[in-house]
N, C-alpha and C positions, 0 to 999 in steps of 0.2 A: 504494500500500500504506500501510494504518495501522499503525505502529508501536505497541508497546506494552510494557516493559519492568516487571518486580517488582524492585526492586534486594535483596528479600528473599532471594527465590531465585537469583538473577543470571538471570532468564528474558528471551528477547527473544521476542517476538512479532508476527510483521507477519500482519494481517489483507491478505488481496487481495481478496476479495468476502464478503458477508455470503449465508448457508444453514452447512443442517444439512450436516455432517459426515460422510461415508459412510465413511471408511476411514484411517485413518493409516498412513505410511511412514516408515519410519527410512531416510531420504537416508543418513545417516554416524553416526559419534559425536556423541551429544547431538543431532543434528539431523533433527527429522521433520515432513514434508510432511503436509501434510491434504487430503483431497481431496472433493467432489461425487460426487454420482452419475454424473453426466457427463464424473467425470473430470476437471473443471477444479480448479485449485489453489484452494483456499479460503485456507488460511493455512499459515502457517513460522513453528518453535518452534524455537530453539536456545537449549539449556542452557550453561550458561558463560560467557555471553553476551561480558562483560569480555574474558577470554580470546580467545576465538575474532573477536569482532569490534575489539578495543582496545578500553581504559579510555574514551580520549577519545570515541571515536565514541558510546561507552555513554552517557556523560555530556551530549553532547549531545542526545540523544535523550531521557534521563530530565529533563533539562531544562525541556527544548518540552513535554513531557507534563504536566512538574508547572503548567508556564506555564497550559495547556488548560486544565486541569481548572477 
């Protein structure tokens, strides 16, 4: 999975495969699956990010990203 973080919005986003979108799911609070036609998981958006996963974990992550770019 590609991670992907906005530290604007506190969004965390992990990509698991690249296609079009067929449907979204609200797993929980703040957290919704995406899915394929086929049903497989495309990507996971959790709002809160900070929150729900820790500062640190976030930070690491925004990190690595800014490193990437």
């Amino acid at each position: 999975m590609k991670p992907s973080y906005d530290p604007d919005a506190d969004v965390l986003y992990l990509l698991a495969r690249k296609g079009p979108i067929e449907k979204s799911v609200e797993a929980g609070p703040g957290i919704t699956l995406e899915y394929d036609r086929k049903g497989c998981v495309v990507g996971l958006e959790i709002l809160h990010a900070s929150k729900v996963m820790g500062k640190g974990i976030i930070a690491s992550i925004h990190a690595r990203q800014s490193r990437d770019e």
